[in-house]
N, C-alpha and C positions, 0 to 999 in steps of 0.2 A: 216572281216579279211582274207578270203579265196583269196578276188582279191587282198586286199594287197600282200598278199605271193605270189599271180602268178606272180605282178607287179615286182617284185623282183628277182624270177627265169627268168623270161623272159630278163632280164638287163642282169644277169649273160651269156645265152645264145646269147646273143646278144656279149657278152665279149668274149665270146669263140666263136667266129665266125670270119674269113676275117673282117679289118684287125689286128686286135691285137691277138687275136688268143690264150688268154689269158689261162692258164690248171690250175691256182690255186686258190683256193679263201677260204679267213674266213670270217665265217659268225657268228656275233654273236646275239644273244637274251640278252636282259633284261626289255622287260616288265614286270610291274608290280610292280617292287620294293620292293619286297616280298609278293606282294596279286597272287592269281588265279584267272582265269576265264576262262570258258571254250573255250572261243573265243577266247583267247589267247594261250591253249594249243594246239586248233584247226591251229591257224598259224602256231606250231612250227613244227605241223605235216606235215603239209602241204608243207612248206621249206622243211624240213628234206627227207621227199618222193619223193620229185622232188632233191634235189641233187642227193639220190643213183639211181633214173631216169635216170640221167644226167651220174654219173657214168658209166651206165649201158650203157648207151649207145655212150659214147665217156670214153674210157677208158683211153685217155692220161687226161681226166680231174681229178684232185687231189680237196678236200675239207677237211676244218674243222669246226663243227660245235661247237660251243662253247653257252653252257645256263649256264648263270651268277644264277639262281634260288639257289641254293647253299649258294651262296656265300652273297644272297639277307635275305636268312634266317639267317645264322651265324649273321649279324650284323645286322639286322631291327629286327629278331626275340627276344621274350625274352628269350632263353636257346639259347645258351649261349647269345647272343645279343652282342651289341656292346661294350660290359663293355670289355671283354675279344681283343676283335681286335685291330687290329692296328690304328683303325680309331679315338683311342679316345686318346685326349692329356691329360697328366699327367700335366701340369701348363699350363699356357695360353704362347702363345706365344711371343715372342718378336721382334719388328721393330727394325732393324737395318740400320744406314744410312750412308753409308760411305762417 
C-alpha cells in the first residue's frame, strides 16, 4: 500500500507542476468499508505525510484530506448502524413512468 500512496502523490505533483500548475486538491479515503487494517492505515499516513510535504514545500499548494472511516462506522457499524441513517428506506420504493 506504501507504493500505492506514492503512486498517488507523485500524480498529484506531477499536477502541480508546468503545465496545469494545479494548487488544490481533495483527496479522499474509504477503504475498508468499516473494517481496519494496518496496511491501510499505513496508506492514509503515508498520503497524508506527503501532502503536509507538499505543503511544506510549495506553499501556494492548498489540500483536503477527507476519511470517510466515520461515517463507514455510523452506518455498517452496529451502534448506531444503519437503522438510524439516512441510508435506510422507510417502505420500498416506487417506479414511476411518465
Amino acid at each position: 500500500m506504501p507504493e500505492a500512496a506514492q503512486v498517488v502523490l507523485d500524480q498529484m505533483a506531477i499536477l502541480a507542476g508546468p503545465p496545469t500548475n494545479a494548487t488544490s486538491f481533495l483527496v479522499t479515503d474509504c477503504y475498508g468499508y468499516g473494517t481496519r487494517a494496518d496496511r491501510g492505515e499505513a496508506y492514509k499516513q503515508k498520503i497524508f505525510d506527503g501532502l503536509r510535504q507538499m505543503r511544506k514545500d510549495s506553499h501556494h499548494i492548498r489540500y483536503a484530506f477527507v476519511d470517510f472511516e466515520n461515517i463507514w462506522d455510523g452506518v455498517l457499524g452496529p451502534t448506531p448502524g444503519y437503522q438510524v441513517s439516512i441510508y435506510q428506506l422507510v417502505s420500498r420504493p416506487r417506479l414511476s413512468f411518465i
